[in-house]
N, C-alpha and C positions, 0 to 999 in steps of 0.2 A: 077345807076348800075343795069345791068340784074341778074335777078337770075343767080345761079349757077347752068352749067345741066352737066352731066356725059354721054359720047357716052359708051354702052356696045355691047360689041362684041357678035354674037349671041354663040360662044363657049364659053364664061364664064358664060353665062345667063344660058347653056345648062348643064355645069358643074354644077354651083350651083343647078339649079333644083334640081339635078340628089345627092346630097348631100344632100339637104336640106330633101330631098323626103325619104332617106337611112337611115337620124338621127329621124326621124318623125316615119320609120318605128321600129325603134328598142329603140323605147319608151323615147328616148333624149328630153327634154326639152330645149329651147334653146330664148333667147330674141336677135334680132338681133339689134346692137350697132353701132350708127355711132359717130366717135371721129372727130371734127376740129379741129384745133391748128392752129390760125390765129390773126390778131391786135382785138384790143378793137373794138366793132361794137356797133353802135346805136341800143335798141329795135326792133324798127321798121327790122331793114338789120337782126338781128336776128332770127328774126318770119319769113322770106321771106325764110331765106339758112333753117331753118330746117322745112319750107314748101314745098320750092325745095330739100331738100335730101331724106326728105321722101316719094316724088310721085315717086323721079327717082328709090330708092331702092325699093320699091313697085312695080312698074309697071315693073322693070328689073326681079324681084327675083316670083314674084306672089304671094310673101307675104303682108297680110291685113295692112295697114297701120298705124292700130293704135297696132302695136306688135312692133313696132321700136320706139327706143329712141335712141335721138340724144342729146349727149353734146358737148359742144362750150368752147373750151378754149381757154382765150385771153394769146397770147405771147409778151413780150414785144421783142424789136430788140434787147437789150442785153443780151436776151434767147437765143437764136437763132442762128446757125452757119450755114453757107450755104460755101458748097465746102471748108470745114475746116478753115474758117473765121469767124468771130463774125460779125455777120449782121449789128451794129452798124459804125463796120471800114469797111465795105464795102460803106456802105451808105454817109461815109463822101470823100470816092473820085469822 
């Protein structure tokens, strides 16, 4: 499986700057957070997505990479409802 990559649009790259740059100046402190919520992954798929979410948010925002922390929550399919359905009864037709 390929890592995970993110296309960013050059107006939200420009936006956030432009935030990030406004919160930096009026003395905010801030840790930028990325959440998954996805199945159980192997270690290994683990290390990879929050390898790839932190170069893409890094290199999109031009924030240092190691200011970002990434958590992985595993869902199971009876978590989960997609278009007001339980992901479980979707999956059994």
């Amino acid at each position: 499986m390929k890592a995970y990559k993110f296309v960013w649009s050059k107006f939200v790259i420009i936006k956030l700057s432009i935030l990030i740059t406004k919160l930096k100046q009026k003395g905010w402190f801030f840790v930028p957070t990325i959440f998954f919520y996805g199945p159980e992954l192997e270690k290994d798929k683990k290390r990879e997505l929050i390898e790839s979410f932190t170069e893409s948010a890094s290199k999109a925002t031009g924030i240092d990479k190691s200011a970002f922390v990434v958590y992985l929550r595993s869902s199971s399919p009876e978590n989960v409802g997609v278009g007001g359905k339980l992901l479980t009864d979707i999956q059994q037709k």
